[in-house]
Backbone as XML, in Angstrom:
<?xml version="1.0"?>
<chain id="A" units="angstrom">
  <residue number="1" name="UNK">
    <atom name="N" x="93.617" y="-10.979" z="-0.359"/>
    <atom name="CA" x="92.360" y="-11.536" z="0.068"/>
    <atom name="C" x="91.233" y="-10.920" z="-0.726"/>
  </residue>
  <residue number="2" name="UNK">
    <atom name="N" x="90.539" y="-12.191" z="-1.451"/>
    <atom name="CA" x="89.489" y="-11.529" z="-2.200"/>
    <atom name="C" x="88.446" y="-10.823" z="-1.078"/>
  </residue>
  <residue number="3" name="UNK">
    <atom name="N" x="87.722" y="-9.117" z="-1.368"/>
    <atom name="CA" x="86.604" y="-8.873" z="-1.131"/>
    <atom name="C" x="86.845" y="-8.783" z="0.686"/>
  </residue>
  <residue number="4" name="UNK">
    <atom name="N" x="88.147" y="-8.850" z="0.768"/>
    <atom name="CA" x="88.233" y="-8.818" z="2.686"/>
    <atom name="C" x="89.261" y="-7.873" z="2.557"/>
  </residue>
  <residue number="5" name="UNK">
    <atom name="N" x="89.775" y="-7.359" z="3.658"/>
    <atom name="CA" x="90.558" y="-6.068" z="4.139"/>
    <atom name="C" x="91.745" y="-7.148" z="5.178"/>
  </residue>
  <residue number="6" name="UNK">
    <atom name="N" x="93.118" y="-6.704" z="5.177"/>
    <atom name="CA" x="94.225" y="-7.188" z="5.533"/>
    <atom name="C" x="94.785" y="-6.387" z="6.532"/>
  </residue>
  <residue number="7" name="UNK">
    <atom name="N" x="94.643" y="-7.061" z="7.830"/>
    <atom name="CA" x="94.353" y="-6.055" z="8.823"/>
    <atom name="C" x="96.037" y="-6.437" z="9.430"/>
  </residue>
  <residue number="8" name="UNK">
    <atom name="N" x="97.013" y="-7.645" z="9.549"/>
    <atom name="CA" x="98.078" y="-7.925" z="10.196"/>
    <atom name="C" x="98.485" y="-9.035" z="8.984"/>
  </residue>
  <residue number="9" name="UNK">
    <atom name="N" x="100.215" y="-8.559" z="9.702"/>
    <atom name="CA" x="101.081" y="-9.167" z="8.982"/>
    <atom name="C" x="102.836" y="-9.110" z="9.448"/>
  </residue>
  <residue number="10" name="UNK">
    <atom name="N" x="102.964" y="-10.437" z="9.733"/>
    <atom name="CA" x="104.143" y="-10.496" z="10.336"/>
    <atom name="C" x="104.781" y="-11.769" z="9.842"/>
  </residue>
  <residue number="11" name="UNK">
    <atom name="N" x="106.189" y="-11.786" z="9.626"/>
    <atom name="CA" x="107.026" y="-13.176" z="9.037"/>
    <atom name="C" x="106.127" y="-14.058" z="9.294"/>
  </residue>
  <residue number="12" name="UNK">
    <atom name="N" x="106.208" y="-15.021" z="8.345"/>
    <atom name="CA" x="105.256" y="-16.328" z="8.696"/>
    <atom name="C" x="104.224" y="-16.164" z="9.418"/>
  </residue>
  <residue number="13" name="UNK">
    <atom name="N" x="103.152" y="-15.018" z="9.006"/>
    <atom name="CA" x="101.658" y="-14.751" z="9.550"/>
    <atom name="C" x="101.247" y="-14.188" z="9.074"/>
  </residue>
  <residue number="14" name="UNK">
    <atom name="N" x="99.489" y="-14.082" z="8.330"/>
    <atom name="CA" x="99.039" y="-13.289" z="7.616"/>
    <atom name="C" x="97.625" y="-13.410" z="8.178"/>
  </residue>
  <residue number="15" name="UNK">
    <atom name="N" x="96.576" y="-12.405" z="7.949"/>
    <atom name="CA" x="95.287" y="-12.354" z="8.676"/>
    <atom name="C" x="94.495" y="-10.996" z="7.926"/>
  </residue>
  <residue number="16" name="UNK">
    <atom name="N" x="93.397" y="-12.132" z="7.391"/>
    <atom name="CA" x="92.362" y="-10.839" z="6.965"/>
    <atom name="C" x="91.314" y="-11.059" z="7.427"/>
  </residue>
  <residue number="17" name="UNK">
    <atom name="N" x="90.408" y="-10.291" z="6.854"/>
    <atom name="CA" x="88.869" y="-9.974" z="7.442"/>
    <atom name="C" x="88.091" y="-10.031" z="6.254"/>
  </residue>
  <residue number="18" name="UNK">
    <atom name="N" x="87.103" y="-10.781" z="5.941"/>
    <atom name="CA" x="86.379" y="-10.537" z="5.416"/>
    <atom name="C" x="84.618" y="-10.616" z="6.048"/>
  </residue>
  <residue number="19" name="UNK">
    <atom name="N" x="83.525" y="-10.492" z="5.331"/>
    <atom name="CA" x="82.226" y="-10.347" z="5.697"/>
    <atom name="C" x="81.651" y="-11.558" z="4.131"/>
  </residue>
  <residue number="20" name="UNK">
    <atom name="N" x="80.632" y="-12.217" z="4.928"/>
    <atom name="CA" x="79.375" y="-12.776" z="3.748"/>
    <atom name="C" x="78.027" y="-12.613" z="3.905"/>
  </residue>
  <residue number="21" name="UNK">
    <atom name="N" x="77.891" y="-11.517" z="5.060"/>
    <atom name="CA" x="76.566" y="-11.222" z="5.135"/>
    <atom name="C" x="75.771" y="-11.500" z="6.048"/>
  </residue>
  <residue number="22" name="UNK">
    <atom name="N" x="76.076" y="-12.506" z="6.471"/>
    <atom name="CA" x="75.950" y="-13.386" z="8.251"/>
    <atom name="C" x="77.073" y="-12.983" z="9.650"/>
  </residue>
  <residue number="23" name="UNK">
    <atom name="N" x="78.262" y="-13.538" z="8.953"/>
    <atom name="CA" x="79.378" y="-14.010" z="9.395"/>
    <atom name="C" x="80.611" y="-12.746" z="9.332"/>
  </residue>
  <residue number="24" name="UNK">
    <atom name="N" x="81.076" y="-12.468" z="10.395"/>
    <atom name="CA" x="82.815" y="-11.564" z="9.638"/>
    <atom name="C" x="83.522" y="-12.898" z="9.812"/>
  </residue>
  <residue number="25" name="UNK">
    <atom name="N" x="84.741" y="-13.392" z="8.723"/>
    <atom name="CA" x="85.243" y="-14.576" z="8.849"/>
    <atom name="C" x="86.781" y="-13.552" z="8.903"/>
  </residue>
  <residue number="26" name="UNK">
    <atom name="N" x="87.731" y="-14.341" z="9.436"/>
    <atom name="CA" x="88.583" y="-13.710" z="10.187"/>
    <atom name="C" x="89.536" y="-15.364" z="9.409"/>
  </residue>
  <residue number="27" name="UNK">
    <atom name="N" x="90.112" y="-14.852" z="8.301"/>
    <atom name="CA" x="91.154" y="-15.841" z="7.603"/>
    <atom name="C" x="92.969" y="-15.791" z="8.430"/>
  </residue>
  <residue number="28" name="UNK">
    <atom name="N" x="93.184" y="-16.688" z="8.211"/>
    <atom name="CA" x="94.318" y="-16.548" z="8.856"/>
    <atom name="C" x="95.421" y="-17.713" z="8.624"/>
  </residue>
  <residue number="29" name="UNK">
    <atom name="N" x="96.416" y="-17.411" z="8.383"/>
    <atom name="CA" x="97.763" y="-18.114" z="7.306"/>
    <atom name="C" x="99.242" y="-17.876" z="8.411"/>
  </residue>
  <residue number="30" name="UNK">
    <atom name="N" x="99.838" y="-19.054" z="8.137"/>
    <atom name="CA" x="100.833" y="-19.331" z="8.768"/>
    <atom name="C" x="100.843" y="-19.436" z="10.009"/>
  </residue>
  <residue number="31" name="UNK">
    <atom name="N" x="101.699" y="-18.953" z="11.177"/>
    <atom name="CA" x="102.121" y="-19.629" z="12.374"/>
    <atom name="C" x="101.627" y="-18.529" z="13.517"/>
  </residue>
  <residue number="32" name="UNK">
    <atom name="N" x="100.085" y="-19.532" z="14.248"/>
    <atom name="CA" x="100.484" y="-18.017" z="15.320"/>
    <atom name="C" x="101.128" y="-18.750" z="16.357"/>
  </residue>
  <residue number="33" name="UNK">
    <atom name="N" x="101.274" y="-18.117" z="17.052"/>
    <atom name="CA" x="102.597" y="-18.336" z="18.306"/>
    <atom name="C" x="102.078" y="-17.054" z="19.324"/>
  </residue>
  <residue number="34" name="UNK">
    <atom name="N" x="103.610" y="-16.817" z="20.220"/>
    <atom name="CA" x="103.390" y="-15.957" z="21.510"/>
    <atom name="C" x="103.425" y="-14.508" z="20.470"/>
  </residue>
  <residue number="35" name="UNK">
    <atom name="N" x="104.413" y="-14.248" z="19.213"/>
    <atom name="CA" x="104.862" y="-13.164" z="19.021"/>
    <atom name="C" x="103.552" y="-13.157" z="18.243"/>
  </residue>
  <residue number="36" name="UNK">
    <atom name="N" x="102.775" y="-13.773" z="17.084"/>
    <atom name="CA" x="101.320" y="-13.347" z="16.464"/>
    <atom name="C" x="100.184" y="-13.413" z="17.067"/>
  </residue>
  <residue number="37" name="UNK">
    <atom name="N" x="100.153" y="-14.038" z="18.643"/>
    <atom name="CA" x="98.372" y="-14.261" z="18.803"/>
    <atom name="C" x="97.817" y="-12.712" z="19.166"/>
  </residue>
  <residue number="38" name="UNK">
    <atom name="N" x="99.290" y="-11.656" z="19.828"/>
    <atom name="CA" x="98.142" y="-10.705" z="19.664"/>
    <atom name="C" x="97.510" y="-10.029" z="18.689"/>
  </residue>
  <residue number="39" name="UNK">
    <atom name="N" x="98.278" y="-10.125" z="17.170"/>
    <atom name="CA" x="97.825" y="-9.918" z="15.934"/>
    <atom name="C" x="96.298" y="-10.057" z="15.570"/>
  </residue>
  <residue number="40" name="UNK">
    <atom name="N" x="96.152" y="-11.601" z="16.389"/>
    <atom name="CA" x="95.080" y="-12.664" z="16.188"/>
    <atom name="C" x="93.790" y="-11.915" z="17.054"/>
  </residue>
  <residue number="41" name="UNK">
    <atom name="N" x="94.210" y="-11.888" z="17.933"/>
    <atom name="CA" x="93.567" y="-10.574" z="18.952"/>
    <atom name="C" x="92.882" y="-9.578" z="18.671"/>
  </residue>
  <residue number="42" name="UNK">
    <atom name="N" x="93.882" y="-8.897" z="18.054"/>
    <atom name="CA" x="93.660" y="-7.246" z="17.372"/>
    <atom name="C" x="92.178" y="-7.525" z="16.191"/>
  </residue>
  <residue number="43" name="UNK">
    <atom name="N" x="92.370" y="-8.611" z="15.633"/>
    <atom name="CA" x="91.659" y="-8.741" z="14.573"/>
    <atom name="C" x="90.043" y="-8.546" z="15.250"/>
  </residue>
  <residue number="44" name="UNK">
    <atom name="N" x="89.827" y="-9.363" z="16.057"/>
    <atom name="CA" x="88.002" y="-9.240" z="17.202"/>
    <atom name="C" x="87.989" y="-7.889" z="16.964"/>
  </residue>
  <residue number="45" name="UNK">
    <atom name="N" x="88.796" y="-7.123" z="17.209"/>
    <atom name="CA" x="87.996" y="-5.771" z="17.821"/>
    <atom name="C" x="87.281" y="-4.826" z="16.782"/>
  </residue>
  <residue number="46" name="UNK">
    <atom name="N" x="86.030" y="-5.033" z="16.842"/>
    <atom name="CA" x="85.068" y="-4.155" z="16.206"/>
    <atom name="C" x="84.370" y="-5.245" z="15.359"/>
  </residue>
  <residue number="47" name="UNK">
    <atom name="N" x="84.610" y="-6.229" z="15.886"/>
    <atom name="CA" x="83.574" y="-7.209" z="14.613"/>
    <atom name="C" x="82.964" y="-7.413" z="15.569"/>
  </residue>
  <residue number="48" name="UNK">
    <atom name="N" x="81.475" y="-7.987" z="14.655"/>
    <atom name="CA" x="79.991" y="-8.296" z="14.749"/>
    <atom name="C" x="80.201" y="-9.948" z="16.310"/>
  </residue>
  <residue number="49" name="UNK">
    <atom name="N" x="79.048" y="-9.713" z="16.165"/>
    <atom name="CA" x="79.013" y="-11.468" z="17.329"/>
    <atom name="C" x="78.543" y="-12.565" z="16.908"/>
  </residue>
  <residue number="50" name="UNK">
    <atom name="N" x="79.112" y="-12.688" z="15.351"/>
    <atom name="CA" x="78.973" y="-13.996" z="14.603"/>
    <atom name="C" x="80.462" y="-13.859" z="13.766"/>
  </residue>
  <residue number="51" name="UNK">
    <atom name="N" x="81.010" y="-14.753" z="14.339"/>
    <atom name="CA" x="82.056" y="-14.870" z="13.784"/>
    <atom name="C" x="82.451" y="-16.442" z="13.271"/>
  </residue>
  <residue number="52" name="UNK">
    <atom name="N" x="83.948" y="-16.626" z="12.223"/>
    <atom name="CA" x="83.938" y="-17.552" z="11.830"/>
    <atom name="C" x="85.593" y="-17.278" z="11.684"/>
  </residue>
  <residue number="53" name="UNK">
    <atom name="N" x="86.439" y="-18.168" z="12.195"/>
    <atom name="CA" x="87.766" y="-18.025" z="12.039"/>
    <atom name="C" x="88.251" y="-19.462" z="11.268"/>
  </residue>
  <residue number="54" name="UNK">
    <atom name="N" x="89.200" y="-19.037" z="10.214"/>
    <atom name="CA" x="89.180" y="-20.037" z="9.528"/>
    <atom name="C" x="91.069" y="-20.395" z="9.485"/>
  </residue>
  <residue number="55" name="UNK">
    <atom name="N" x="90.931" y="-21.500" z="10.264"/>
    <atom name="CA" x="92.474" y="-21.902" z="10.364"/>
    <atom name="C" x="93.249" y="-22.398" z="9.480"/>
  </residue>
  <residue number="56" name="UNK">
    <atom name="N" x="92.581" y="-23.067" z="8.485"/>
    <atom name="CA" x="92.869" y="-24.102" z="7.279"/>
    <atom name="C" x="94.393" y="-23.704" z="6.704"/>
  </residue>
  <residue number="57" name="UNK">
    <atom name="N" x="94.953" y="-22.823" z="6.868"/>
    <atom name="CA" x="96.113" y="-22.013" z="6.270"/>
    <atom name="C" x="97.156" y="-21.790" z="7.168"/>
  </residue>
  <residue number="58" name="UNK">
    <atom name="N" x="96.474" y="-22.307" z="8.559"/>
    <atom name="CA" x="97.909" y="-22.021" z="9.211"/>
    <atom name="C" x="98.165" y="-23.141" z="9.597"/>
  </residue>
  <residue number="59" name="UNK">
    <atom name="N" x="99.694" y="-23.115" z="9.785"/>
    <atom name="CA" x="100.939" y="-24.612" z="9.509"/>
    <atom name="C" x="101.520" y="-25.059" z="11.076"/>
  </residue>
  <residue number="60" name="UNK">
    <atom name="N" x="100.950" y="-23.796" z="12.127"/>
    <atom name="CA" x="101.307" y="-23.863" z="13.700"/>
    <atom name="C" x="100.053" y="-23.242" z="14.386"/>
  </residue>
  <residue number="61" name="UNK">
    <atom name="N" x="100.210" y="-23.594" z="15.433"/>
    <atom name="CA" x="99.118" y="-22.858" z="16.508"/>
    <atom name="C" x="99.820" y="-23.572" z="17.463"/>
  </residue>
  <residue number="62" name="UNK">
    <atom name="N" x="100.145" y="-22.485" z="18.681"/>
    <atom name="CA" x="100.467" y="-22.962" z="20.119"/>
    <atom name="C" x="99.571" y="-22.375" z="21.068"/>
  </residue>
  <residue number="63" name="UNK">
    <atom name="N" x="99.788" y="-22.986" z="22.261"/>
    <atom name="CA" x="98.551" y="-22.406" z="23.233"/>
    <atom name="C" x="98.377" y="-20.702" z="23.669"/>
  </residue>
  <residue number="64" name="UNK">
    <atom name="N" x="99.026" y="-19.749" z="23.301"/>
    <atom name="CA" x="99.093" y="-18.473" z="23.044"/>
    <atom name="C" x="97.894" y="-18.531" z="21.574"/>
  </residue>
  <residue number="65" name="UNK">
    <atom name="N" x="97.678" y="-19.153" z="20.984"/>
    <atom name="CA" x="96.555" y="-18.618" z="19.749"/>
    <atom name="C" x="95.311" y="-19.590" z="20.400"/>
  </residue>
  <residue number="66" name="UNK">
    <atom name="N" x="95.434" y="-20.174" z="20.883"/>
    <atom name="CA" x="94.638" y="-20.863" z="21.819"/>
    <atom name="C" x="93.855" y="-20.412" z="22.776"/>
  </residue>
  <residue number="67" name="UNK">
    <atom name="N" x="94.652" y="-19.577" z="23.153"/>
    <atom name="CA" x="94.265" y="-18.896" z="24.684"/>
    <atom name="C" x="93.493" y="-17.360" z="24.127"/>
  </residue>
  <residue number="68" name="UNK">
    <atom name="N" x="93.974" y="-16.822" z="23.080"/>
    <atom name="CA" x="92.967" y="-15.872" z="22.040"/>
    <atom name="C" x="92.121" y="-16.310" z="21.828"/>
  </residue>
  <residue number="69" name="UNK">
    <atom name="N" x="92.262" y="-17.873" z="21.469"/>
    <atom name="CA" x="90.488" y="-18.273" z="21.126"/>
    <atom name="C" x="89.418" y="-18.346" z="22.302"/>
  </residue>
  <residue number="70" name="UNK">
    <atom name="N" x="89.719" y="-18.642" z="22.886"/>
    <atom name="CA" x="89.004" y="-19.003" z="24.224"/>
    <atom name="C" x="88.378" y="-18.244" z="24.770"/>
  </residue>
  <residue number="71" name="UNK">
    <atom name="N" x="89.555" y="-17.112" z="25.085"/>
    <atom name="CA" x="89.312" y="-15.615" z="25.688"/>
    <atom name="C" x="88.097" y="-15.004" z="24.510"/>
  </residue>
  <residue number="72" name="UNK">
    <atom name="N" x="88.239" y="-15.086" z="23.219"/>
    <atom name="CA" x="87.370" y="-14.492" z="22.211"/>
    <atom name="C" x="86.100" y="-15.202" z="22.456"/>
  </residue>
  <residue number="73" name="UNK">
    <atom name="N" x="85.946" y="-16.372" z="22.686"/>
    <atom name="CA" x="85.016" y="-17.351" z="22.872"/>
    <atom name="C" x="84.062" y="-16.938" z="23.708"/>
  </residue>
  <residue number="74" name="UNK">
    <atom name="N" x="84.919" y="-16.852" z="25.122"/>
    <atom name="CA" x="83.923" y="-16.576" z="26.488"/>
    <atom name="C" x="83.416" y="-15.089" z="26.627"/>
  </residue>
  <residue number="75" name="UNK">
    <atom name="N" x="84.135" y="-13.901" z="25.458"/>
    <atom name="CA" x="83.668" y="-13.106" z="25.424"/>
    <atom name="C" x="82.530" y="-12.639" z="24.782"/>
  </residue>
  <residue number="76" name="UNK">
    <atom name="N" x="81.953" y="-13.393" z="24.190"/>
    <atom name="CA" x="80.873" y="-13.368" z="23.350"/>
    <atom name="C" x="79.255" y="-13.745" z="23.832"/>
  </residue>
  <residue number="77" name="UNK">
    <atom name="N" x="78.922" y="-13.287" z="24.803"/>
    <atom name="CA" x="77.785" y="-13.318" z="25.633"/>
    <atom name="C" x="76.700" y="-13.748" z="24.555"/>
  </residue>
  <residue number="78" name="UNK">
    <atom name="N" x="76.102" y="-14.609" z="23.984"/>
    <atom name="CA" x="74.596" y="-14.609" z="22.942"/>
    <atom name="C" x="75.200" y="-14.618" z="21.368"/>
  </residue>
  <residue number="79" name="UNK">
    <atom name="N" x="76.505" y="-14.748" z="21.843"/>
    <atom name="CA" x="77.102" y="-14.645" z="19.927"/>
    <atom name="C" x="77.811" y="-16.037" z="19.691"/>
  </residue>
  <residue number="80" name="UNK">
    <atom name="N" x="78.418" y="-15.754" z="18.389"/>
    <atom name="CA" x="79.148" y="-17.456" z="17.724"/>
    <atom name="C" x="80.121" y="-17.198" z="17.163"/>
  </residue>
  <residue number="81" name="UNK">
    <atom name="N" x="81.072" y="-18.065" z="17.790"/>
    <atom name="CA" x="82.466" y="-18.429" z="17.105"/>
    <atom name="C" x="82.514" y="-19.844" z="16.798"/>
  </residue>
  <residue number="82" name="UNK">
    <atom name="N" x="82.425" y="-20.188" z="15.122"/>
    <atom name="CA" x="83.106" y="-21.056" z="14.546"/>
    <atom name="C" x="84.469" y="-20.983" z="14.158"/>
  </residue>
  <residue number="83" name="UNK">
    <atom name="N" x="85.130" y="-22.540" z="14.132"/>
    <atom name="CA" x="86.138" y="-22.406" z="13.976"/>
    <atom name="C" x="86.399" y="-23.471" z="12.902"/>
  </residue>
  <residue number="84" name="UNK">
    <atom name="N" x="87.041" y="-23.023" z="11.675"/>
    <atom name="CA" x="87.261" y="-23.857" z="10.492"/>
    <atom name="C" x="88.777" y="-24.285" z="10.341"/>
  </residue>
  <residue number="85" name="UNK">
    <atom name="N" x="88.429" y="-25.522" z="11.161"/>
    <atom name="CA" x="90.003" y="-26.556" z="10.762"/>
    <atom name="C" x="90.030" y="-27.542" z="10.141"/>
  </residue>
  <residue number="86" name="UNK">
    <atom name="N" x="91.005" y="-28.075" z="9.289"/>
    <atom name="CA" x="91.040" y="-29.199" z="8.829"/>
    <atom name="C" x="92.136" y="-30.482" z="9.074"/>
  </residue>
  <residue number="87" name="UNK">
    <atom name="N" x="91.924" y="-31.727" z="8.580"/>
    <atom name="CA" x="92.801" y="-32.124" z="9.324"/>
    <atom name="C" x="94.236" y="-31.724" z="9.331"/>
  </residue>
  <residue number="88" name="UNK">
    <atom name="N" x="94.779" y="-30.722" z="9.613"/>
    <atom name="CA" x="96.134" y="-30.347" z="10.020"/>
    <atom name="C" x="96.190" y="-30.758" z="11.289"/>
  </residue>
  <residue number="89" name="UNK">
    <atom name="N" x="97.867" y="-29.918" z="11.570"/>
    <atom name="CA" x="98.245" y="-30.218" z="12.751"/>
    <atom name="C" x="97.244" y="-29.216" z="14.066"/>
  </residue>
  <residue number="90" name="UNK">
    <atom name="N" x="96.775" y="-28.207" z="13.116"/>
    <atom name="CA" x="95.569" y="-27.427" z="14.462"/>
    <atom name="C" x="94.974" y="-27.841" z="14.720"/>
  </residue>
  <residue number="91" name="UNK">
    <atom name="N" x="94.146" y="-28.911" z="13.696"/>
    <atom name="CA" x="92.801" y="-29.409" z="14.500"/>
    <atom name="C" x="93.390" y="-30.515" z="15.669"/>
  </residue>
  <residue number="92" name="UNK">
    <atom name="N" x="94.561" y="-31.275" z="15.165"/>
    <atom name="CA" x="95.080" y="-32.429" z="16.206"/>
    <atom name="C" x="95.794" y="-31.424" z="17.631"/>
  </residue>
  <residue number="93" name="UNK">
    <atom name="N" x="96.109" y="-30.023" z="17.708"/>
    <atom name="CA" x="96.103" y="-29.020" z="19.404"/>
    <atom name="C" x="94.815" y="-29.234" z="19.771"/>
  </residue>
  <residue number="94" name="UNK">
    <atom name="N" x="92.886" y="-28.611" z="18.979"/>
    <atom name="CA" x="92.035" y="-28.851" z="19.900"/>
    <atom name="C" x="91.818" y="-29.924" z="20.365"/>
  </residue>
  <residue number="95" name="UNK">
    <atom name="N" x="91.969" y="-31.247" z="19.439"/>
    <atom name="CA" x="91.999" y="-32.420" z="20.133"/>
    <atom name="C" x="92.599" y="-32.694" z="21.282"/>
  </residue>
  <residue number="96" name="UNK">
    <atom name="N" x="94.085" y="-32.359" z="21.205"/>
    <atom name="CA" x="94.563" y="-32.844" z="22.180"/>
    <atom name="C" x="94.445" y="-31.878" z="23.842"/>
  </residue>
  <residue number="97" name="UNK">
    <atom name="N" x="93.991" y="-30.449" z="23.216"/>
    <atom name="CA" x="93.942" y="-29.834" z="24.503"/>
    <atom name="C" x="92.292" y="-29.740" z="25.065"/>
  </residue>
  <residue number="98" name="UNK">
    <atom name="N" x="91.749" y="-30.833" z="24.344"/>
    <atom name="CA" x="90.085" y="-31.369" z="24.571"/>
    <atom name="C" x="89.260" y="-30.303" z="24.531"/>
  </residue>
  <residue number="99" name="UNK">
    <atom name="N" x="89.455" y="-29.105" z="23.499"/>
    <atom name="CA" x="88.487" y="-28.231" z="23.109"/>
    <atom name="C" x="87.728" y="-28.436" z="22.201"/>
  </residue>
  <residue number="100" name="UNK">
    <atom name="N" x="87.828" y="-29.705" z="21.847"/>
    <atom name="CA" x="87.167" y="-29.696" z="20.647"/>
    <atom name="C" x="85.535" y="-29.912" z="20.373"/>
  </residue>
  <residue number="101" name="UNK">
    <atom name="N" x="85.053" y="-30.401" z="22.005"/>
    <atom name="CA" x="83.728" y="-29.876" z="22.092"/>
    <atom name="C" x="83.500" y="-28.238" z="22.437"/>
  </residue>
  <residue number="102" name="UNK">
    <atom name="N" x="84.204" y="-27.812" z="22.986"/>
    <atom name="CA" x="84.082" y="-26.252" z="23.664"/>
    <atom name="C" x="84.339" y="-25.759" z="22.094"/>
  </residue>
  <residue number="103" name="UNK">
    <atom name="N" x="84.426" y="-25.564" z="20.811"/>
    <atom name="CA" x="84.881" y="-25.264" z="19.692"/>
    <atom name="C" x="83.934" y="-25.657" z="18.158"/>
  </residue>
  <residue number="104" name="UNK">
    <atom name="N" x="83.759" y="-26.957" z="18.693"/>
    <atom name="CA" x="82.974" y="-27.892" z="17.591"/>
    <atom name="C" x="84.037" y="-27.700" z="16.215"/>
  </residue>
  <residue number="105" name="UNK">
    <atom name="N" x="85.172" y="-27.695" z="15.613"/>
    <atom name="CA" x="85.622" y="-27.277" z="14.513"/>
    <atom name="C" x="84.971" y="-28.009" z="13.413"/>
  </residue>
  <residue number="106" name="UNK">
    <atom name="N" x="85.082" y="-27.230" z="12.436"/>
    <atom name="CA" x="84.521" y="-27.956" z="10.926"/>
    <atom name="C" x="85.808" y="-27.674" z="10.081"/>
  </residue>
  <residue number="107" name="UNK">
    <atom name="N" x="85.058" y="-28.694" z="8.929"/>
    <atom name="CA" x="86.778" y="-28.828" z="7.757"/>
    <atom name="C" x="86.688" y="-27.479" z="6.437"/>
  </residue>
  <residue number="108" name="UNK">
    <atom name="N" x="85.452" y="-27.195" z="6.679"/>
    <atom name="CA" x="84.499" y="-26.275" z="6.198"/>
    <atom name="C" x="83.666" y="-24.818" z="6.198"/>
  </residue>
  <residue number="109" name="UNK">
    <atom name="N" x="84.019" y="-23.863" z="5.430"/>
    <atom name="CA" x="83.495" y="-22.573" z="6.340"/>
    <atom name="C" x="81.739" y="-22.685" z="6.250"/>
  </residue>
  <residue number="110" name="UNK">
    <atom name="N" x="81.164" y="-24.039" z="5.556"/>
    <atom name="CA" x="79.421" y="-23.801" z="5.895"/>
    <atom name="C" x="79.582" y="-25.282" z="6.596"/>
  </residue>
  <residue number="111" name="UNK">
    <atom name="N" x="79.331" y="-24.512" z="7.572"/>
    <atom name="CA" x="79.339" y="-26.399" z="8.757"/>
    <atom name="C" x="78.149" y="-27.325" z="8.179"/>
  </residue>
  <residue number="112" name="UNK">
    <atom name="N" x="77.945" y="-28.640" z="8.702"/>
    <atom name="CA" x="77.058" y="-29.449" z="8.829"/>
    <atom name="C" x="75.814" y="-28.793" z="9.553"/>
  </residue>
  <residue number="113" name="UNK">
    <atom name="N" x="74.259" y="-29.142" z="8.775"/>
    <atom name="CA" x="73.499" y="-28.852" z="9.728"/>
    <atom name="C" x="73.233" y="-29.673" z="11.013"/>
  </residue>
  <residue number="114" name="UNK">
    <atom name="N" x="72.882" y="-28.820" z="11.933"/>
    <atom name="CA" x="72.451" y="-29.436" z="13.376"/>
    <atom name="C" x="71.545" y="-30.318" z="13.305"/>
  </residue>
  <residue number="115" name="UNK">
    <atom name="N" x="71.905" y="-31.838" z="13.340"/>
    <atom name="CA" x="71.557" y="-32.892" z="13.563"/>
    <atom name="C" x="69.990" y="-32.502" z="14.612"/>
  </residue>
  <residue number="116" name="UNK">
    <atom name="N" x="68.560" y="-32.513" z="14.414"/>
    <atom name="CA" x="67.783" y="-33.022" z="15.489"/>
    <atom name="C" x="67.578" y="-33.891" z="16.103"/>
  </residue>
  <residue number="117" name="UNK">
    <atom name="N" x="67.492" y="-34.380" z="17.627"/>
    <atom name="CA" x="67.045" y="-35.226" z="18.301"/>
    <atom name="C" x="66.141" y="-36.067" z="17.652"/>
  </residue>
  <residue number="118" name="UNK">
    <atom name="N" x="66.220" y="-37.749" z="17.439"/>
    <atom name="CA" x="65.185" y="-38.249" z="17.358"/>
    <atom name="C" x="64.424" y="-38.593" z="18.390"/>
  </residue>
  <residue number="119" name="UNK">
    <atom name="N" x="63.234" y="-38.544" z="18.048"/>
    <atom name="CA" x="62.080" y="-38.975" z="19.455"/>
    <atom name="C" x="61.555" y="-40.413" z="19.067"/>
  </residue>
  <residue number="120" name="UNK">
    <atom name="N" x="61.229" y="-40.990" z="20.078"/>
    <atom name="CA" x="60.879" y="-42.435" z="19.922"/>
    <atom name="C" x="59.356" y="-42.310" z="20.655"/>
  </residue>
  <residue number="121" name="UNK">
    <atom name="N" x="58.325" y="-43.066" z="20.159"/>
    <atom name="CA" x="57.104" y="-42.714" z="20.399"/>
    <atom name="C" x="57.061" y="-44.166" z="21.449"/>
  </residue>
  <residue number="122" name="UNK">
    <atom name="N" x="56.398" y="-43.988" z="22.527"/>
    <atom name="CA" x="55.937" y="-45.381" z="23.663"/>
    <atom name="C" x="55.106" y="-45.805" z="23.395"/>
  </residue>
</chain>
């Protein structure tokens, strides 16, 4: 991992850390499951409350890396977790387990800007 630190690593799972100055982005490759989400876990502890986890690389996610996200999610009182999926088979779990508003995923680690409300004048 360019410029990031390689914090876990297990058969078919890999996970680093890197920083861009905003963001710690928290990369992550291959399959998490029951035996890697606490890997996935381990990784939060001691990072900032802007975060950015980027799934694009992994080939599985079951509701055990799911349930890390969530838990990481609701722990974040005033902070941000993005989550960078693409169309793989991860982004089609938040779909189907309807997180995908609780999540917002992008295909992208610099999301779309936030659309403003238009106002209509009477």
């Amino acid at each position: 991992m360019k410029g990031g630190t390689k914090i876990g690593q297990a058969p078919n799972f890999d996970i680093g850390i890197s920083h861009d100055g905003t963001f710690d982005i928290v990369t992550v490759q291959g399959e998490i499951d029951l035996v890697t989400a606490p890997l996935l876990s381990e990784a939060f502890v001691g990072l900032g409350s802007r975060i950015i986890v980027d799934l694009r690389a992994v080939s599985f996610m079951d509701s055990s890396g799911l349930a890390v996200l969530i838990q990481q999610k609701s722990q974040m009182e005033g902070g941000e977790l993005r989550i960078v999926a693409d169309g793989s088979a991860v982004l089609r779990l938040f779909e189907l387990s309807g997180l995908t508003a609780f999540f917002e995923p992008t295909p992208d680690l610099v999301p779309p800007p936030k659309r403003k409300p238009k106002f209509q004048s009477s």
